[in-house]
ROMAR-893328 format. One line per field, with one value per atom (N, C-alpha, C): z, x, y; atom name. Coordinates in steps of 0.05 Angstrom, whole numbers, plus 5000, padded with zeros to 4 digits. Atoms other than C-alpha are relative to their C-alpha. Layout:
ROMAR-893328
zz <- c(Z/...);
xx <- c(X/...);
yy <- c(Y/...);
at <- c(CA/...);
***
This chain:
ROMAR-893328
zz <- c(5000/5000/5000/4998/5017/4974/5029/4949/4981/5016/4916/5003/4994/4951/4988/5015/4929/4968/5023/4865/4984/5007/4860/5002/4994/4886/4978/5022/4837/4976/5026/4785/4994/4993/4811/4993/5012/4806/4969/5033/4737/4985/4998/4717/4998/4986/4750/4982/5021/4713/4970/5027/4644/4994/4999/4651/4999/4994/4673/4980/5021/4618/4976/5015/4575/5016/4981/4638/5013/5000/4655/4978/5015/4592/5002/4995/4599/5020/4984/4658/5002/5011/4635/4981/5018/4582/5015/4990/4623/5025/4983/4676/4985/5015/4616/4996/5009/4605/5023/4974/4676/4993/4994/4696/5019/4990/4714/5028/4970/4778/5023/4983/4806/5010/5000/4786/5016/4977/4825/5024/4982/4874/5009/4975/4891/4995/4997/4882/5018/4983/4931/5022/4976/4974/5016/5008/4957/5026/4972/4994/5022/4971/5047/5016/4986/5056/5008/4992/5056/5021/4977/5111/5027/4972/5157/5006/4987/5152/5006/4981/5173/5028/4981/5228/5023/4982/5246/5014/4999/5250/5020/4982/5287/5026/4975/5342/5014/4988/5354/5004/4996/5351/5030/4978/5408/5030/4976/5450/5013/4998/5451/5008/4982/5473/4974/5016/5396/4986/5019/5358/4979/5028/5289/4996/5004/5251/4978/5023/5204/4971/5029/5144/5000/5001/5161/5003/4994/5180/4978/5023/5116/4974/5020/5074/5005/4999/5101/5004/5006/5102/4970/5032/5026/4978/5021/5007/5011/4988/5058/4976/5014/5017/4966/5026/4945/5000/5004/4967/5005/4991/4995/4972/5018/4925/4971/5014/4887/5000/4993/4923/5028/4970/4973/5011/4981/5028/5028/4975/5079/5017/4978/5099/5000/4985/5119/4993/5014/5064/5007/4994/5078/5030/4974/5156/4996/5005/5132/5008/5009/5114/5046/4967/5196/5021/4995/5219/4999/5010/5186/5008/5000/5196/5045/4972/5283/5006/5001/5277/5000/5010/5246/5023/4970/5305/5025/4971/5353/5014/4982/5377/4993/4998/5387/4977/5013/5328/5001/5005/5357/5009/4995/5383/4971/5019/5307/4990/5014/5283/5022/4976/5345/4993/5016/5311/4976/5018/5250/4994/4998/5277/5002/4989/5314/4980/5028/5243/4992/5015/5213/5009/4979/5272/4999/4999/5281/4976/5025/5206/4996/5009/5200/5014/4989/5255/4986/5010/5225/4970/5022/5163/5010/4988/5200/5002/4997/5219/4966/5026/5144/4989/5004/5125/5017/4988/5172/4985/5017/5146/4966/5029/5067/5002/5000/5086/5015/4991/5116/4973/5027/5051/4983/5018/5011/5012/4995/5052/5000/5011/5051/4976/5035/4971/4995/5006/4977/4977/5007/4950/4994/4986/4988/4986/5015/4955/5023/4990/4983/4998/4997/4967/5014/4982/4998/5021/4966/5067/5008/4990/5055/5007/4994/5051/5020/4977/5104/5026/4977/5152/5000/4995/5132/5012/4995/5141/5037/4978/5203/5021/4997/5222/5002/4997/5206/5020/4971/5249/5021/4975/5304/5010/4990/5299/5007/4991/5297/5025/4981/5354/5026/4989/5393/5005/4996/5387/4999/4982/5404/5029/4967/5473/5012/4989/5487/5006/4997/5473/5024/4975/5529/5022/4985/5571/5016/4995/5567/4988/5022/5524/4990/5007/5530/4984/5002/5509/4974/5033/5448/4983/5024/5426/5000/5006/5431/4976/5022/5385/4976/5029/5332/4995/5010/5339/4990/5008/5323/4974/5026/5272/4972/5017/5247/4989/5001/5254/4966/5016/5205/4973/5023/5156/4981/5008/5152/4987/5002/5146/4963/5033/5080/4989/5012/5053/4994/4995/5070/4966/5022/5006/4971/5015/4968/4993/5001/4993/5017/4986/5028/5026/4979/5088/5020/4984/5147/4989/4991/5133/5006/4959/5202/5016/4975/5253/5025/4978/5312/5029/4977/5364/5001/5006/5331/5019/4985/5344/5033/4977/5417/5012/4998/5414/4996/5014/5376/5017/4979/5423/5027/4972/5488/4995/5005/5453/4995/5007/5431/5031/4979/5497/5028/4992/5535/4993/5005/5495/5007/5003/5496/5026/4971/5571/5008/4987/5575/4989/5014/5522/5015/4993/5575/5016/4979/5628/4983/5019/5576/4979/5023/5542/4979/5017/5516/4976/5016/5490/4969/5026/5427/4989/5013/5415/4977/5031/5369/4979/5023/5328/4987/5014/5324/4980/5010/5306/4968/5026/5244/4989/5010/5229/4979/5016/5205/4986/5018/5179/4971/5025/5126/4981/5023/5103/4999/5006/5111/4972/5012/5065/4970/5020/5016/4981/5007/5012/4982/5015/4988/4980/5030/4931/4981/5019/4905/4988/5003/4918/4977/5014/4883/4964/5035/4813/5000/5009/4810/4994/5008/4809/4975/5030/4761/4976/5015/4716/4997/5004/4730/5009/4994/4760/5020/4977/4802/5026/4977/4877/5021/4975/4938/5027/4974/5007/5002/4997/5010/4980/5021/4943/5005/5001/4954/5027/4980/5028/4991/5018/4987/4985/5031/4932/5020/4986/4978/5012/4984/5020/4999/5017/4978/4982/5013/4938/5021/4975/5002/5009/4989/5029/4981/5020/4967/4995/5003/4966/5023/4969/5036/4998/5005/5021/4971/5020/4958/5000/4993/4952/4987/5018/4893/5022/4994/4917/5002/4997/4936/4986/5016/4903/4960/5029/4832/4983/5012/4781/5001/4981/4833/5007/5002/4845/4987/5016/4785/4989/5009/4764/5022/4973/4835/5004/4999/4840/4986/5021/4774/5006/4986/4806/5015/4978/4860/5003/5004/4839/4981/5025/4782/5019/4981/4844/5008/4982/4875/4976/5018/4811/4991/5025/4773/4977/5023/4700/4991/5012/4678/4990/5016/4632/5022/4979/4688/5023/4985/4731/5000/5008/4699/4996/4999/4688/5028/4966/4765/5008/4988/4775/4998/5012/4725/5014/4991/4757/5023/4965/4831/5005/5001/4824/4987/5012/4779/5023/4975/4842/5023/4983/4894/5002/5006/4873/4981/5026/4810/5011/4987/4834/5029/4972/4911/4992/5017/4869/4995/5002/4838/5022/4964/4902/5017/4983/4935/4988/5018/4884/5008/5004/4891/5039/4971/4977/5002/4991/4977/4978/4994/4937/5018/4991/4975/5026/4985/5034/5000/5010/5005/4997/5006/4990/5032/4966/5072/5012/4978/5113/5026/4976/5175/4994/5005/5140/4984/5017/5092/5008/4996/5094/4990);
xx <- c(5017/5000/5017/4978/5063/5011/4992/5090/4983/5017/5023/5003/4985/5027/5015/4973/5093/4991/5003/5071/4979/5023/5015/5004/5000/5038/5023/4981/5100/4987/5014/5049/4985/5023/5008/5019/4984/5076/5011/4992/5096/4973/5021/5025/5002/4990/5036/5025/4973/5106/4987/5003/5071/4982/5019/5013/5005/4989/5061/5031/4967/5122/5004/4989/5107/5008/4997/5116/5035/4983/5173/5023/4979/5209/5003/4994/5199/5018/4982/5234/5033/4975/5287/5019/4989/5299/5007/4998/5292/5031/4968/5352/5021/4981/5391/5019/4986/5399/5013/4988/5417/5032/4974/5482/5003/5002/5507/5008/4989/5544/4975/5009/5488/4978/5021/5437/5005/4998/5479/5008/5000/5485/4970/5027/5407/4993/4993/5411/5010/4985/5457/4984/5008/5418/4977/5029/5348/5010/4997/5389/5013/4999/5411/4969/5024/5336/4983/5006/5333/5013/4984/5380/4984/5009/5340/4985/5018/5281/4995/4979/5314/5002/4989/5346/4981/5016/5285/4980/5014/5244/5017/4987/5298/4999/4999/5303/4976/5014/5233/4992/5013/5226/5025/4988/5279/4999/5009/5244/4976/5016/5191/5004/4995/5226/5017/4991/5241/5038/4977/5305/4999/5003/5327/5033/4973/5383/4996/5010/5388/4993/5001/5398/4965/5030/5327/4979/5016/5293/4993/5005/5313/4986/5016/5292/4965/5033/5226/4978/5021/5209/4999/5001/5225/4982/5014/5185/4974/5020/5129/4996/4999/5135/4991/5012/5128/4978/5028/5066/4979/5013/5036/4995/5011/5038/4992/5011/5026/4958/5015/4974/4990/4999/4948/4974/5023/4904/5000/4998/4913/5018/4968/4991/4991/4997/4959/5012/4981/4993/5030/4977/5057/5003/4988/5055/4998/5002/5040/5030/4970/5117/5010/4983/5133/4981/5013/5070/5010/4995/5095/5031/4975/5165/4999/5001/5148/4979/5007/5106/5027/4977/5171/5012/4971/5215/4984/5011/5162/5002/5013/5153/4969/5027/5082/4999/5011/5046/4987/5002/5021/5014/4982/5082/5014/4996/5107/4973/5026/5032/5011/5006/5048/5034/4966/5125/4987/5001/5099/4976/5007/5045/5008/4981/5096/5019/4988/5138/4984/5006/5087/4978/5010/5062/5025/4971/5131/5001/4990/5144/4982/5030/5076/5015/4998/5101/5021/4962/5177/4985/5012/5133/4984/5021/5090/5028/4987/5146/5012/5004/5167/4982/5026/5096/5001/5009/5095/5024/4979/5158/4993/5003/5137/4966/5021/5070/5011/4988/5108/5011/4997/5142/4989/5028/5075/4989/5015/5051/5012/4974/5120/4994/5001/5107/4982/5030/5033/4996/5002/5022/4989/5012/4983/4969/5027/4919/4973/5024/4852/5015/4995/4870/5024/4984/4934/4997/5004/4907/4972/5024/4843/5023/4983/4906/5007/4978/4947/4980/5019/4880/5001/4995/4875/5019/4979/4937/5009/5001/4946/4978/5021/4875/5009/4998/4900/5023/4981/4969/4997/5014/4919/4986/5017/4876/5021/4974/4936/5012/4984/4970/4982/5023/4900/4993/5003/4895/5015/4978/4960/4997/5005/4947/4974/5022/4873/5017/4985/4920/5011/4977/4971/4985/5008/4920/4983/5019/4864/4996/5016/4849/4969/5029/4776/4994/4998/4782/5003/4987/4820/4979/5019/4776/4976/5021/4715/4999/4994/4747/5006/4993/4773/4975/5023/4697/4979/5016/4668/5012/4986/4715/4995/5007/4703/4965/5031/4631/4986/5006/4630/5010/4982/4676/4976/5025/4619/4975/5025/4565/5000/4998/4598/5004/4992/4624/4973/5017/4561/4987/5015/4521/5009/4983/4577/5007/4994/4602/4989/5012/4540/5006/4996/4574/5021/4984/4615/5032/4969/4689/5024/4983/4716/4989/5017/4697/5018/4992/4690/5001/4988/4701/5027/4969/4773/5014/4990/4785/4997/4994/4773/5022/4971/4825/5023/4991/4863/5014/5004/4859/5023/4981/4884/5024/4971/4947/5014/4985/4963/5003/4997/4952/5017/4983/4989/5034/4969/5056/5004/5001/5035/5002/4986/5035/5025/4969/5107/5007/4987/5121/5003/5004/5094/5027/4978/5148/5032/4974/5205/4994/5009/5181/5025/4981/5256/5000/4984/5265/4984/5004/5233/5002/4986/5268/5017/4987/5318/4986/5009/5268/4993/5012/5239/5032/4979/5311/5000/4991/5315/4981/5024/5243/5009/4985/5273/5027/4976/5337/4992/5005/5290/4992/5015/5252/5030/4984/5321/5009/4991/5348/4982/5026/5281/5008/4991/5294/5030/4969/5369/4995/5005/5347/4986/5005/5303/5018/4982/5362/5026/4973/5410/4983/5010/5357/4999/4997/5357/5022/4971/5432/5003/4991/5430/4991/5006/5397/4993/4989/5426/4976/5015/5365/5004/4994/5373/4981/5014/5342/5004/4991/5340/4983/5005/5325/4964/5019/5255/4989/5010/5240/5003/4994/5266/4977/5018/5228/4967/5022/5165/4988/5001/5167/4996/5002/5181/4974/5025/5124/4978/5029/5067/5005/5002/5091/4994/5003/5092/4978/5027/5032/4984/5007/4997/4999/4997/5030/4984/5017/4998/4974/5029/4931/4984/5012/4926/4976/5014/4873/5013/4977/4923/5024/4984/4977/5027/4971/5042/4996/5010/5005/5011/4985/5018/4975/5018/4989/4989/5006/4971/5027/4968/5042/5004/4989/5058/4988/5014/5006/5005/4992/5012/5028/4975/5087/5009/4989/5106/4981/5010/5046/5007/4987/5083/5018/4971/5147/4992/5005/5119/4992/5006/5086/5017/4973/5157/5023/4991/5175/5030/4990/5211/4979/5015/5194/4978/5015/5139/5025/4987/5188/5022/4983/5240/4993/5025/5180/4996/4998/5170/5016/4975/5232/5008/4994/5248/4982/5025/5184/5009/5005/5195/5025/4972/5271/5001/4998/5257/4976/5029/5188/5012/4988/5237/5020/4985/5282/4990/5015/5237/4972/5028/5177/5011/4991/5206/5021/4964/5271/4991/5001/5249/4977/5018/5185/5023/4987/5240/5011/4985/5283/4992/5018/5224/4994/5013/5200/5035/4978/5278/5006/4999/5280/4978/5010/5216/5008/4985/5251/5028/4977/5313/4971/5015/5260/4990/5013/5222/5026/4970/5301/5008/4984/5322/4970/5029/5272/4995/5007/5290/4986/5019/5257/4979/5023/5212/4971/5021/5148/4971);
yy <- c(4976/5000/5025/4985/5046/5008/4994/5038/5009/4992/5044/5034/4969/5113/5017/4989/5130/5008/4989/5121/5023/4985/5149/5035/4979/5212/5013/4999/5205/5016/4990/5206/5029/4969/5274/5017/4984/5302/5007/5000/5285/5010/4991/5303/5028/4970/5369/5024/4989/5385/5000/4988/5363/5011/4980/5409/5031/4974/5463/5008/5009/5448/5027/4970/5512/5019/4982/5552/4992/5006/5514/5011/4986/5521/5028/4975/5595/5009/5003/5595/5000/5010/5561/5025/4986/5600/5033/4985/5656/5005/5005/5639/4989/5011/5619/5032/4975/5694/5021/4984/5725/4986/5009/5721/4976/5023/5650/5006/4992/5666/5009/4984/5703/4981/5011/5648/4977/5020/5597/5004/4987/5639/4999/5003/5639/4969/5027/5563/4992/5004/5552/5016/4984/5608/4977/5022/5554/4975/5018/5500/5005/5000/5527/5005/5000/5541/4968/5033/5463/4998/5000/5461/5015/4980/5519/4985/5012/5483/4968/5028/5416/4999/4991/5454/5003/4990/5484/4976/5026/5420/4982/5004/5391/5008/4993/5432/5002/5001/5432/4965/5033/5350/4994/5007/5357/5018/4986/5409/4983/5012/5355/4969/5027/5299/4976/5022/5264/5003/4990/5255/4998/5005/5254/5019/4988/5291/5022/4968/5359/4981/5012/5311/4985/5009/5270/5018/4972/5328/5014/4990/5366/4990/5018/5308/5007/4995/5304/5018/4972/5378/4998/4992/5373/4984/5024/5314/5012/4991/5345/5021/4970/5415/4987/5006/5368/4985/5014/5323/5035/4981/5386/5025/4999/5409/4995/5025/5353/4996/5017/5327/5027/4986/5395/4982/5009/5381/5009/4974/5436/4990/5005/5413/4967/5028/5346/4969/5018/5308/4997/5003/5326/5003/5008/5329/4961/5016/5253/4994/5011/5241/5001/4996/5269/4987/5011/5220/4970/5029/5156/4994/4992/5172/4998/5000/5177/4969/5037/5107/4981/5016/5079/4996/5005/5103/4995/5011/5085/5026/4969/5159/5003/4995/5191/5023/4982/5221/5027/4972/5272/5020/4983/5299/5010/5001/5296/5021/4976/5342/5022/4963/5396/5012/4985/5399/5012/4986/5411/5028/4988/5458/5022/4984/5498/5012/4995/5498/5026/4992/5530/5030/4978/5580/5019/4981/5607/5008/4998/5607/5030/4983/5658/5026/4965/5707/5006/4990/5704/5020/4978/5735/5018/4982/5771/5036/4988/5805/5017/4987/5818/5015/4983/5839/5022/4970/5894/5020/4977/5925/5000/4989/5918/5011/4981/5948/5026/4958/6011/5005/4991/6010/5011/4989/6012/5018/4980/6055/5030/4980/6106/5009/4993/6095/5009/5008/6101/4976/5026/6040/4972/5019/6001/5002/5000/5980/4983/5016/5948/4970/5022/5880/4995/5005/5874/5008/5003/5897/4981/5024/5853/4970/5019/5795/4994/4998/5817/4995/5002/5813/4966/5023/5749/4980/5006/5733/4992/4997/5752/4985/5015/5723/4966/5030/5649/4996/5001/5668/4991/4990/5682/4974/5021/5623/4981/5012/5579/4999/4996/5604/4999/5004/5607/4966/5027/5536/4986/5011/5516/5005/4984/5566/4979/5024/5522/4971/5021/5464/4992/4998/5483/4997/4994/5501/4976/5017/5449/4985/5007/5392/4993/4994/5390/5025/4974/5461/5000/5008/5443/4984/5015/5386/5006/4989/5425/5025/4985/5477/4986/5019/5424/4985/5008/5396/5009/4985/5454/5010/5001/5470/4966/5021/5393/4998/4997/5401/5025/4980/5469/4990/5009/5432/4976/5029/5369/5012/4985/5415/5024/4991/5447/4977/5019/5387/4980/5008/5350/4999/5000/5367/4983/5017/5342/4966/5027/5280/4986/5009/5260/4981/5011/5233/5026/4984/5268/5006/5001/5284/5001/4998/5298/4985/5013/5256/5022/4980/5298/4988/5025/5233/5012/4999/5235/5031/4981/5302/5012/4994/5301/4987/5015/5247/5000/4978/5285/5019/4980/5337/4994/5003/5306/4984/5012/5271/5024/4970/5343/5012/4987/5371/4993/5011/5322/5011/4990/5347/5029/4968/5420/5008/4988/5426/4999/4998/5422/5023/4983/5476/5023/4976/5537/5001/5008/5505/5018/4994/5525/5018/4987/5582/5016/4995/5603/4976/5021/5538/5004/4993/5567/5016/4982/5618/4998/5018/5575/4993/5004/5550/5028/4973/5622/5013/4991/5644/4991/5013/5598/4998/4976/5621/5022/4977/5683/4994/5009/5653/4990/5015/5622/5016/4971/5692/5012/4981/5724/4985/5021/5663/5013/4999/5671/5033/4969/5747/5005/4995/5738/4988/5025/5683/5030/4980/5750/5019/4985/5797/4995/5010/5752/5000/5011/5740/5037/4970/5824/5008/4997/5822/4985/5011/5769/5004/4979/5813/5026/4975/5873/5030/4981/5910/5013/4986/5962/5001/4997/5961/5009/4989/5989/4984/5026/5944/5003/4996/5978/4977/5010/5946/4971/5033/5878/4991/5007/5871/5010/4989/5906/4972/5026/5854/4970/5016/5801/4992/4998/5812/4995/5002/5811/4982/5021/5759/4976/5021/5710/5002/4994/5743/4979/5006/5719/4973/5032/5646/4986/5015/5637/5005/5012/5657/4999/5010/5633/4971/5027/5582/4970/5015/5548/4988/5009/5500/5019/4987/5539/5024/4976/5602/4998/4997/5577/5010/4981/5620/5029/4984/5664/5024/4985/5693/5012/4988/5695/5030/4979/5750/5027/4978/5792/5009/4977/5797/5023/4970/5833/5023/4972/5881/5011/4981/5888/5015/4989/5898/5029/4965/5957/5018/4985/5984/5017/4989/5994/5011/4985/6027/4983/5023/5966/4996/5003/5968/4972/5033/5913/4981/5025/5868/4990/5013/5871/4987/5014/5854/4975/5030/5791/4993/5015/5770/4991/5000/5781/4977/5015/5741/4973/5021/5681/4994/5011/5674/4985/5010/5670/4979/5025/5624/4978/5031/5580/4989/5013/5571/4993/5011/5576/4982/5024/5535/4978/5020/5489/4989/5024/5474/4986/5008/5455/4968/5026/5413/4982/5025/5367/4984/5001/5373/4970/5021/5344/4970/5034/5288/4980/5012/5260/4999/4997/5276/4970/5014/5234/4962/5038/5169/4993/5009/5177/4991/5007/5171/4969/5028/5106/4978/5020/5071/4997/5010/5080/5001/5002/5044/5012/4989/5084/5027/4984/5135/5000/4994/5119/5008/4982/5150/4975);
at <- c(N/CA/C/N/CA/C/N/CA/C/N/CA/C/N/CA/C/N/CA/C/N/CA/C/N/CA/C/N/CA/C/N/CA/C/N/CA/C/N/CA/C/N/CA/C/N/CA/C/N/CA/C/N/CA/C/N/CA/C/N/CA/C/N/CA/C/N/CA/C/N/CA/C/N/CA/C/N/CA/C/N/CA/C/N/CA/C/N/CA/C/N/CA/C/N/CA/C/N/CA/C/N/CA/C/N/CA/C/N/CA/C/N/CA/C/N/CA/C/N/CA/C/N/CA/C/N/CA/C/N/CA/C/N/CA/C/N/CA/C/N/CA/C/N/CA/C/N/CA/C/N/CA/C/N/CA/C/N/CA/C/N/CA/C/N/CA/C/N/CA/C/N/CA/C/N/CA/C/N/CA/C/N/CA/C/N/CA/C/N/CA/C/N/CA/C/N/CA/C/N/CA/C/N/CA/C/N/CA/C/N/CA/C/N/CA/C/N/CA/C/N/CA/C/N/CA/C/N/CA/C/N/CA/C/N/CA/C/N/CA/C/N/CA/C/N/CA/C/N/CA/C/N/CA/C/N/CA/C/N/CA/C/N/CA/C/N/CA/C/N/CA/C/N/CA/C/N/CA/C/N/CA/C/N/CA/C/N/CA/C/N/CA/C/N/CA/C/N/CA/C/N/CA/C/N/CA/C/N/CA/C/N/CA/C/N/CA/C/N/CA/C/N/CA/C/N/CA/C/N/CA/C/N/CA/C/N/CA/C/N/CA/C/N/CA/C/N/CA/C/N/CA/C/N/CA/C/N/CA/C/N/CA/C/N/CA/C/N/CA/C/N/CA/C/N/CA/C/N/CA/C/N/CA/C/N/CA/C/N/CA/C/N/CA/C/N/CA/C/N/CA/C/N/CA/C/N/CA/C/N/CA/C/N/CA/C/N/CA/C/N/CA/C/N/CA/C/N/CA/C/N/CA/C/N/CA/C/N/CA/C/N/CA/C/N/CA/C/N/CA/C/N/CA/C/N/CA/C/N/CA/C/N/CA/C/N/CA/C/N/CA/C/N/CA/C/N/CA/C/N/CA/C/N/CA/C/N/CA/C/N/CA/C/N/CA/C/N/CA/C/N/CA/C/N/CA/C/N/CA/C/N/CA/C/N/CA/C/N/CA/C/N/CA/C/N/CA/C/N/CA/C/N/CA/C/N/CA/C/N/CA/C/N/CA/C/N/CA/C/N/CA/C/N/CA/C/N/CA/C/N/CA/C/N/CA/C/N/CA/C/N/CA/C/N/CA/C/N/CA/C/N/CA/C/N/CA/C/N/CA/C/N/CA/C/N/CA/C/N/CA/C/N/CA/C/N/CA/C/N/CA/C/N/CA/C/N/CA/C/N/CA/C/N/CA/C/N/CA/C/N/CA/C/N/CA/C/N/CA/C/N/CA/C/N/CA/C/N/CA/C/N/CA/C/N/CA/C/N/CA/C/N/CA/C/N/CA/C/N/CA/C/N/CA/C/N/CA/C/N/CA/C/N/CA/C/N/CA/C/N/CA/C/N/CA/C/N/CA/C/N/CA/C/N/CA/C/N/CA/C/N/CA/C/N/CA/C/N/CA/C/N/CA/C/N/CA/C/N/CA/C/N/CA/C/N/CA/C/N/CA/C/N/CA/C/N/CA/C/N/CA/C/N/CA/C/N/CA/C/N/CA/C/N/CA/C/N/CA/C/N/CA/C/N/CA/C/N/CA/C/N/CA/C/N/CA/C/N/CA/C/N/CA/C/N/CA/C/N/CA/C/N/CA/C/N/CA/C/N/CA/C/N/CA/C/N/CA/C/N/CA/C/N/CA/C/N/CA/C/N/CA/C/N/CA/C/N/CA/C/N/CA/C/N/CA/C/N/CA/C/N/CA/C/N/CA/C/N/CA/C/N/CA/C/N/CA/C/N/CA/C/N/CA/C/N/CA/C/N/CA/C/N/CA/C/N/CA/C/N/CA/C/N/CA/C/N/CA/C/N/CA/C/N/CA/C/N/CA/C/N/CA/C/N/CA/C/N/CA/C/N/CA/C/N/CA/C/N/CA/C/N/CA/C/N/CA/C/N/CA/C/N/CA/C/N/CA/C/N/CA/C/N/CA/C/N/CA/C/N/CA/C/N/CA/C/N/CA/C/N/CA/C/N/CA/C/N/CA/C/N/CA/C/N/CA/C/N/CA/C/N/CA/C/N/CA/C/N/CA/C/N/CA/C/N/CA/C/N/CA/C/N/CA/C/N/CA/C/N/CA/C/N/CA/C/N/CA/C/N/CA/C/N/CA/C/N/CA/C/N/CA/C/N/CA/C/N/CA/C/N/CA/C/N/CA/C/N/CA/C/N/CA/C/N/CA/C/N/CA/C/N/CA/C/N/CA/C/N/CA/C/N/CA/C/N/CA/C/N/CA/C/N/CA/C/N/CA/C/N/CA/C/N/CA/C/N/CA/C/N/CA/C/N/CA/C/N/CA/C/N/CA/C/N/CA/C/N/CA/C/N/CA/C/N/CA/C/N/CA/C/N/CA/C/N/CA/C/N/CA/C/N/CA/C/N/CA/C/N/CA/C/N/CA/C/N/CA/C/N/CA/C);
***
């Protein structure tokens, strides 16, 4: 059944690539023409962003009691990051890989879901933090339009719930699984018309609930001890941010820091509440707005766009498809 899996998900990817192969080649062709140096320069920036969020994953599976190592860690954020947009399904595909992967070693699953919760709580404020500085930007530039502060509410809004239901977590797990059953309950109740049966079961999630809450009462006890992960949080947008900095050098456009954290900002904003997988499609149309906003010419716009979406989305996609067979070949990790 494991292998069926594998494959199957193999195939969503390939699928995926030849649906997307005229966009691709553009790409291509597109980073053919920057300067090489600069282009393997945000390549090299890309994996060290494999490495942070390794690191970061790491240090929270060992504030929680599990082990592992930067190299397994990195793997299985990268194969997590290509089922998740292969195959989305609101993260829950790829927290899969850090589910099957804590069965294996005989640790508890749901200490493995409140790591990758915590991933992806911290990850929000480390942008949060970004977002506030490229909306002073836009707003310095005048700039700032209706839809990017309808985003940024949102944005902030899912931060909130997130971090809110980690806090019930800590606190209480009745607490918790009355919020995940009301949340499962609203989910059934849309879905319902559709696929005429429930599905969330809202048993699960009270069960759910007190395995999460069980780990989460230790976290208040040690509230530094997440400062490291938060650290390497921001090591990943600072990381993200240099991969843009470096495709403007490698075609010679001129910028100034406003513009790069500007650009940045609202392209990421965008990828997160896109309803699209990893904001594809979606990106691509919003950044070159953003960047013209911040007074970079349209053509250099798209170019800038098609460069850094081919390193940070395309390249991390293969990344991942090749992370998750090294995964499937070592049984202490396969997924």
């Amino acid at each position: 059944m494991r292998k069926f899996l594998f494959i199957f998900v193999l195939f969503l990817g390939a699928a995926f690539v030849y649906l997307s192969f005229g966009e691709i080649e553009i790409i291509l062709a597109t980073l053919q023409k920057g300067n090489f140096w600069f282009v393997v320069l945000a390549i090299l920036i890309q994996c060290g962003w494999f490495l942070v969020a390794g690191l970061t994953y790491l240090s929270l599976y060992r504030l929680l009691g599990l082990d592992g190592t930067a190299y397994k860690m990195s793997l299985m954020a990268i194969a997590a990051n290509f089922i998740n947009t292969v195959a989305p399904s609101a993260g829950m595909g790829g927290m899969a890989v850090f589910i099957s992967n804590a069965n294996r070693a005989g640790h508890s699953p749901g200490k493995a879901t409140i790591a990758g919760m915590l991933y992806i709580f911290l990850d929000y404020i480390a942008f949060l933090v970004v977002l506030t500085l490229g909306l002073i930007v836009l707003i310095r530039r005048n700039d700032l339009d209706p839809t990017e502060i309808a985003a940024s509410v949102v944005m902030f809004a899912i931060a909130a719930a997130l971090g809110f239901l980690l806090y019930l977590g800590s606190k209480s797990a009745d607490a918790l699984g009355n919020a995940l059953a009301r949340m499962a309950r609203l989910i059934n109740r849309i879905a319902k018309p559709f696929i005429h049966r429930d599905y969330l079961s809202e048993h699960r999630a009270h069960k759910f609930a007190h395995e999460m809450a069980a780990d989460l009462k230790s976290l208040p006890e040690r509230p530094y001890s997440l400062v490291k992960p938060l650290l390497y949080a921001f090591a990943n947008k600072a990381l993200m941010i240099g991969v843009l900095m470096a495709c403007f050098l490698s075609f010679q456009v001129p910028f100034s820091a406003g513009t790069i954290i500007g650009g940045f900002a609202i392209s990421y904003l965008f990828l997160i509440v896109s309803p699209t997988p990893s904001g594809i499609g979606i990106v691509e149309g919003i950044m070159p707005l953003a960047l013209s906003s911040l007074r970079i010419p349209w053509s250099e716009a798209v170019i800038i766009t098609l460069a850094y979406r081919g390193i940070t989305f395309w390249f991390p996609l293969g990344v991942g498809a090749l992370a998750l067979r090294m995964l499937q070949r070592e049984p202490g990790l396969a997924t």
